[in-house]
N, C-alpha and C positions, 0 to 999 in steps of 0.2 A: 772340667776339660771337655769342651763340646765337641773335641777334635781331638785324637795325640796329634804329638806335633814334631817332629823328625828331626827337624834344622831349631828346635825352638828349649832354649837354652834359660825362658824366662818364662818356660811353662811348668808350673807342678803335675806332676801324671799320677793317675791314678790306678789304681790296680786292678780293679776286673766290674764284671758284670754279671748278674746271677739271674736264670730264669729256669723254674719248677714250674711242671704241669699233669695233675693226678685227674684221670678218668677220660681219656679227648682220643677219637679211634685215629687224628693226625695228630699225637701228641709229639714228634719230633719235628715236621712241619711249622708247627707253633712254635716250638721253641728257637728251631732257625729262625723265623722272624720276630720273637724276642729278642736275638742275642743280635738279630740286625739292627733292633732299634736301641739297641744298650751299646751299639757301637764304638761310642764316644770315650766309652769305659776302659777300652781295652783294646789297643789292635795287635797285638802280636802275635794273637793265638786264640782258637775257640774249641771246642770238644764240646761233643752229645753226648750223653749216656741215656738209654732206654730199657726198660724190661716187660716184658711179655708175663710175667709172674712166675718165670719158670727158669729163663735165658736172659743175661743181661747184652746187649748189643750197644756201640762206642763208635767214635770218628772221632779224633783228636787231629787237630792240624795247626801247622803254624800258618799265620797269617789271616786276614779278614773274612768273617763272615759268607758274605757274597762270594769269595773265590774257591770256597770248599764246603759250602750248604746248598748252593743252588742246582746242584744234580740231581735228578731222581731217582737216579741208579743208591746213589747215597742214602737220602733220607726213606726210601724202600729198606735199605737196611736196616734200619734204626726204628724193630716193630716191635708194636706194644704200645699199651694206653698212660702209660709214665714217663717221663722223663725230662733231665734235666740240662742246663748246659751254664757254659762258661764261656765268657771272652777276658784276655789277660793282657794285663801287663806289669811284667814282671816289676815286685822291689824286693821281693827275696827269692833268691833261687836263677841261675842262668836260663836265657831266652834258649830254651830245648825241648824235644819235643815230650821227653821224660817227664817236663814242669806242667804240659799240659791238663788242666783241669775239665771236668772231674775226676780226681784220685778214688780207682775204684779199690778196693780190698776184697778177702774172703772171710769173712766170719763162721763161726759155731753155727750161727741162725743163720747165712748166707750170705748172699753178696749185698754190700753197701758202695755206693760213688759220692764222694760230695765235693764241694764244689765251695772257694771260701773265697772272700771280698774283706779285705785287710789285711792287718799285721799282729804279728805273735813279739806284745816284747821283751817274753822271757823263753822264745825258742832256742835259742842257742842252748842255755842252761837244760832245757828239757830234751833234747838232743843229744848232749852228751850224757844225761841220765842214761837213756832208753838204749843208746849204742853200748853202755858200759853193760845195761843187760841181758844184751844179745840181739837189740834189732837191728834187722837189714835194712838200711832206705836205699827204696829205690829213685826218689827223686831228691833235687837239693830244696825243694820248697818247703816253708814251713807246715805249710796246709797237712802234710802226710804225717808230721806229729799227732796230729787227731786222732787218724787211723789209728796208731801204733799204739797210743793210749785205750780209743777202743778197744783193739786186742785186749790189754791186760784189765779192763774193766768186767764188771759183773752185768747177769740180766739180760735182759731182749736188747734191741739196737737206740731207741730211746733212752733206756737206762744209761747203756754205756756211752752215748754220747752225751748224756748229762754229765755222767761220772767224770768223763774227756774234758771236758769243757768247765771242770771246778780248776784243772790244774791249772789253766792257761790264763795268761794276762795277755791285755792290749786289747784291743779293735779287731771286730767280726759278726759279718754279717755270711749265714750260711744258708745251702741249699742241700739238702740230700736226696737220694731214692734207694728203702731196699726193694724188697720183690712185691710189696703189698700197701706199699705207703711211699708220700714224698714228707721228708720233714722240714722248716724252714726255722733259724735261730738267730736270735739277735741278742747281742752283748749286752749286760746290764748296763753300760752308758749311753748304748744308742749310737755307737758314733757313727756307723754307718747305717747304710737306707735299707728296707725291705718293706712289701707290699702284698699285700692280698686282692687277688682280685675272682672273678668267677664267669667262663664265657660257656654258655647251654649249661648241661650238668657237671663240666668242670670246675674244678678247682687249681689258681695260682698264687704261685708265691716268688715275686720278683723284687727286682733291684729299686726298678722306678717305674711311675704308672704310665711314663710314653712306651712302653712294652706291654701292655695291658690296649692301649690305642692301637698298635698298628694289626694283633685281631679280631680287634672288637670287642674284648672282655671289659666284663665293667669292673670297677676300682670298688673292692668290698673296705678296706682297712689300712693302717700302719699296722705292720709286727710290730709290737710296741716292744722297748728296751727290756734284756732279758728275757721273753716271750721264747717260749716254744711252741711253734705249732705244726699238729700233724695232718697230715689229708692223705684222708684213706676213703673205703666204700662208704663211710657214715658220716663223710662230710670235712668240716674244719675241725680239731683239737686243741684246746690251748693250756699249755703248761704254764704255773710260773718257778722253776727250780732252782732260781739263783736269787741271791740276795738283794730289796731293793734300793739301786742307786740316784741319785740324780743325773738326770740325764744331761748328757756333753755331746749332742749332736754334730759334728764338723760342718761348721759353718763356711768350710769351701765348697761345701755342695752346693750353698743356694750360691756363693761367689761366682763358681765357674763347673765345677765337676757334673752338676747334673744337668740334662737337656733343660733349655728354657723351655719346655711345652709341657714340661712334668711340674705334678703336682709332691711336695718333699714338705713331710712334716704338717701336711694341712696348710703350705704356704704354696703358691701362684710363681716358680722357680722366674721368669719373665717377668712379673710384677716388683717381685723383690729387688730383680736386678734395677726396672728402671727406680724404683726408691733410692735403692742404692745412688745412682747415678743422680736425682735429683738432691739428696744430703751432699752430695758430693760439692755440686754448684753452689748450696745453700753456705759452705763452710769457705772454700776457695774460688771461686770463680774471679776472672780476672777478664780484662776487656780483650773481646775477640770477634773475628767474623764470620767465620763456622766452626763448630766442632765437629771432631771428625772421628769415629769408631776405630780400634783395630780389629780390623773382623780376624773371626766373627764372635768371639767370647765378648768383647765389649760394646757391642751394638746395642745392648737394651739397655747397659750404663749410660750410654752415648745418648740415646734418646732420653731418657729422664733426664740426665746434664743441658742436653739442650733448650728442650722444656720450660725446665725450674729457670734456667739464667736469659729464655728468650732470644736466643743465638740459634740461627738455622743449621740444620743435621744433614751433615753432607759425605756421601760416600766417597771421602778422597784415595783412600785406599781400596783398591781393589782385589782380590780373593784368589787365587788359582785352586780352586775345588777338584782337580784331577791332578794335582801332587801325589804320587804314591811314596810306598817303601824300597820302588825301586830304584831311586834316588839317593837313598841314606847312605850307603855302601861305596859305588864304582870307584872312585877317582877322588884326590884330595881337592882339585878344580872343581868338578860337580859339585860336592859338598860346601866348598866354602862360596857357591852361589845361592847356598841358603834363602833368604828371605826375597830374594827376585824370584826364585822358580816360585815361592807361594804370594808374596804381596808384590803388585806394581803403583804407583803411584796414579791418581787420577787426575794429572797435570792441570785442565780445565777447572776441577774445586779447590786447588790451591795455592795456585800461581797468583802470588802479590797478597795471600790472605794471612792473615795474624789466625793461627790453627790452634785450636785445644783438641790434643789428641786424649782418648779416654780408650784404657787396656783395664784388666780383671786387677792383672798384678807383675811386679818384678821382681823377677828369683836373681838370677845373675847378672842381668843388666846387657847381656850383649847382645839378644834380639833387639830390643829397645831401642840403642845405641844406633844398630842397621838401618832402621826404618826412619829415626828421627834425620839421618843423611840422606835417605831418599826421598823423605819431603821435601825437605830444606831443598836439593836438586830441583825439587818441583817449582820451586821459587816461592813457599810461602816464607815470609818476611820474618814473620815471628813464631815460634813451636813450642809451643806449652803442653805438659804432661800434666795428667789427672788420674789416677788409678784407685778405682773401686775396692779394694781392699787397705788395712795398715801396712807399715811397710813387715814384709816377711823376715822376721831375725830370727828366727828357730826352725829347726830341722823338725820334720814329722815322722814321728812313729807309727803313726795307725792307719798304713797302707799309701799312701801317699810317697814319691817318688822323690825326695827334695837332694840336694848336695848335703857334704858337711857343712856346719855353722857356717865355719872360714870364709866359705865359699860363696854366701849368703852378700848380695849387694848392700843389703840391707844392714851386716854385720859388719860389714869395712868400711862404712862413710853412713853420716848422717847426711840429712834429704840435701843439703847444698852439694855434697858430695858426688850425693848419684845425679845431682841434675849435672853438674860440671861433666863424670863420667858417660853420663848417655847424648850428653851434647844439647839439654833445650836450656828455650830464656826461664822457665821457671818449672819444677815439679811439685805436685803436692798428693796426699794418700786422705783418705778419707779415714777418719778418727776411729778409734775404735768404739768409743760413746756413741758415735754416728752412724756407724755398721750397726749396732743394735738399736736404735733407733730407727734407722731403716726396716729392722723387724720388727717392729710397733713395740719394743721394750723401752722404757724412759734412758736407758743405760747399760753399759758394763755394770752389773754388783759383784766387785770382786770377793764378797764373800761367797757370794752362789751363782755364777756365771751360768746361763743354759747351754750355752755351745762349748766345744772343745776349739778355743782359739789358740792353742797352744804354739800356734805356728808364727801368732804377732805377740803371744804375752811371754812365751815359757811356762804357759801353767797347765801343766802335762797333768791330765786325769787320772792317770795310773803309775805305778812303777816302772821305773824303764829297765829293769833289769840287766838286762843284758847290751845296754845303749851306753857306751860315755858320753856323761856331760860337754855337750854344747857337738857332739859328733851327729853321723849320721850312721841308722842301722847297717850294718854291712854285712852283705852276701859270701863273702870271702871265709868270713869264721862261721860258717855253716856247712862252707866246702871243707873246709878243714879237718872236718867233725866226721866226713859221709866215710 
């Protein structure tokens, strides 16, 4: 998601962004301009947490980055040499500002915040444990289960968040801070991102390394899968306390989720995509006279498509980059002018041309559908679909925003289906042999697959506990439980 997307009904969203910083005299500074460059991540909501060693100091706000960090008045508040933050977007727990992360707590040993990037898919279950024993949640997010388990755990703050952290199933990639250390945690399958990096005498631990670029920090590492590590005054830490799995990376982050200018997993997020984009040509390409990107998540598909098949790359669609959130809401008119307040057609590149349009992916089909009428308007002759991913027939559990199955384009019509639905002369998806091939692997091996594609195959890495079959996680029976 190099963008959330407001009006965008054929976009998967992702859930947050994490950035930790131990030892830095502007360490909330830095991390505003971490959680500015993790933007992409999350825009609903961001929160600082800092501590001076002594005092922990917060700012939780709903909405972007920019609109509640760039005060001075603010990030003056937020003193001390630690600290961590978060941008959200919700798929468990209502858009409030209670959900705002970091989730700080009080402990025995003192106060802890942390701050969590995925999804829990036996929270329900663990929820109505912990409520049956007496706790209070103050939020509907899953994230504050951690806490509540820390409470009833043993040991200093590392113990107990190991301890936390055995009960839980699903996707999580974490950041914490108590009064003397920041810790950063990654799930034994890896499915989401974390990084180390180090700018003067500090030490970070982020989401992706275009948050490590935009202060100048250098790129130390991956948090490798199941990794704990600590940073305190003697540097980096590394635990390994959970048992070793093969790793299930989600391969929508190189798809779409992470910024093209970030490096993910030791792969070039921009390189992959145009691979992507050129298996793409090499499998389907059909005769045409430009292809055309939907910006901006399909641009670097778009140029490797173009590329590989020798067809010139033309900006027929044009961007509205100053779309906000305050759009999403007013009027059912406003809203339903969706895809004109953000794409216009670029009449001059497509009037009379036979077009290959190349998107990341199609969830529900009705962005799709939009745009494909507004070129056609534009008078290209012929409009052909190409999309960088398989087609999505499974709902996601491990943070990722998707409908139910049902709901899925991909789950109601086979590929003639959605082409008739979204209205071109042909649609085609890039194989899923072809997506790993794109990542220099010879293939899918359905016996040991590296990535968690569970979103094109069904082959869900973990227990879904508290998920029904072919459903989507739902927020509703967590309200139920508070």
């Amino acid at each position: 998601m190099i963008t959330t997307h407001p009006f965008d009904d054929d976009k998967l969203r992702e859930e947050c962004g994490l950035f930790g910083i131990y030892g830095h005299p502007d360490a909330a500074a830095h991390t505003a301009l971490g959680l500015h460059a993790l933007q992409h991540r999350g825009q609903e909501a961001a929160g600082i947490v800092t501590t001076d060693g002594v005092h922990f100091h917060s700012h939780h706000s709903m909405g972007q980055v920019g609109d509640n960090f760039a005060s001075e008045a603010v990030i003056n508040r937020l003193r001390g040499r630690l600290a961590i933050g978060h941008v959200r977007y919700s798929t468990t727990g209502e858009t409030i500002l209670r959900n705002v992360q970091p989730l700080y707590a009080d402990f025995e040993f003192g106060g802890f915040a942390i701050g969590h990037n995925g999804n829990l898919t036996n929270a329900l279950t663990l929820r109505k444990e912990l409520v049956a024993k007496g706790c209070l949640f103050q939020s509907t997010t899953d994230t504050e289960i951690i806490n509540h388990l820390m409470a009833m755990a043993h040991g200093d703050v590392v113990d107990r968040l190991t301890e936390a952290l055995h009960e839980v199933e699903g996707a999580y990639s974490l950041v914490g801070v108590a009064r003397d250390k920041i810790i950063g945690v990654r799930d034994p399958l890896g499915v989401r991102p974390l990084v180390l990096g180090r700018l003067e005498g500090a030490h970070i631990v982020t989401s992706e390394t275009c948050a490590l670029d935009i202060i100048g920090a250098q790129f130390l590492r991956e948090v490798e899968p199941g990794e704990l590590v600590v940073l305190d005054a003697a540097g980096i830490h590394s635990f390994h306390p959970f048992p070793k799995m093969r790793q299930r990376f989600c391969i929508f982050e190189l798809i779409y989720f992470a910024r093209p200018d970030s490096i993910v997993e030791g792969t070039a997020v921009y390189q992959a995509r145009k691979r992507i984009g050129a298996e793409l040509a090499r499998e389907s390409h059909c005769p045409a006279d430009v292809v055309v990107p939907v910006p901006d998540s399909g641009v670097p598909a778009a140029i490797g498509y173009a590329a590989e098949a020798k067809v010139p790359f033309e900006l027929g669609i044009i961007r509205n980059h100053y779309v906000g959130r305050t759009f999403i809401e007013p009027t059912d008119h406003i809203r339903h002018l969706g895809v004109r307040l953000k794409h216009n057609a670029n009449i001059s590149s497509l009037k009379g041309k036979r077009v290959v349009m190349v998107d990341d992916s199609i969830v529900r089909g009705t962005t799709s559908k939009k745009i494909v009428e507004m070129v056609r308007r534009a008078g290209a002759t012929e409009v052909h679909m190409r999309i960088s991913s398989p087609p999505t027939t499974h709902s996601c559990f491990y943070g990722i925003d998707t409908p139910e199955r049902q709901k899925l384009l991909a789950y109601q019509y086979d590929v003639a289906g959605m082409a008739k639905f979204i209205g071109v002369d042909s649609l085609a998806f890039v194989s899923i042999d072809g997506l790993y091939r794109a990542m220099g692997l010879p293939g899918r091996d359905p016996r040991a697959p590296r990535f968690c594609d569970a979103c094109f195959t069904g082959d869900y890495p973990t227990p879904l506990t508290d998920s029904a079959e072919g459903g989507a996680p739902t927020q509703l029976s967590l309200l139920e439980t508070a």
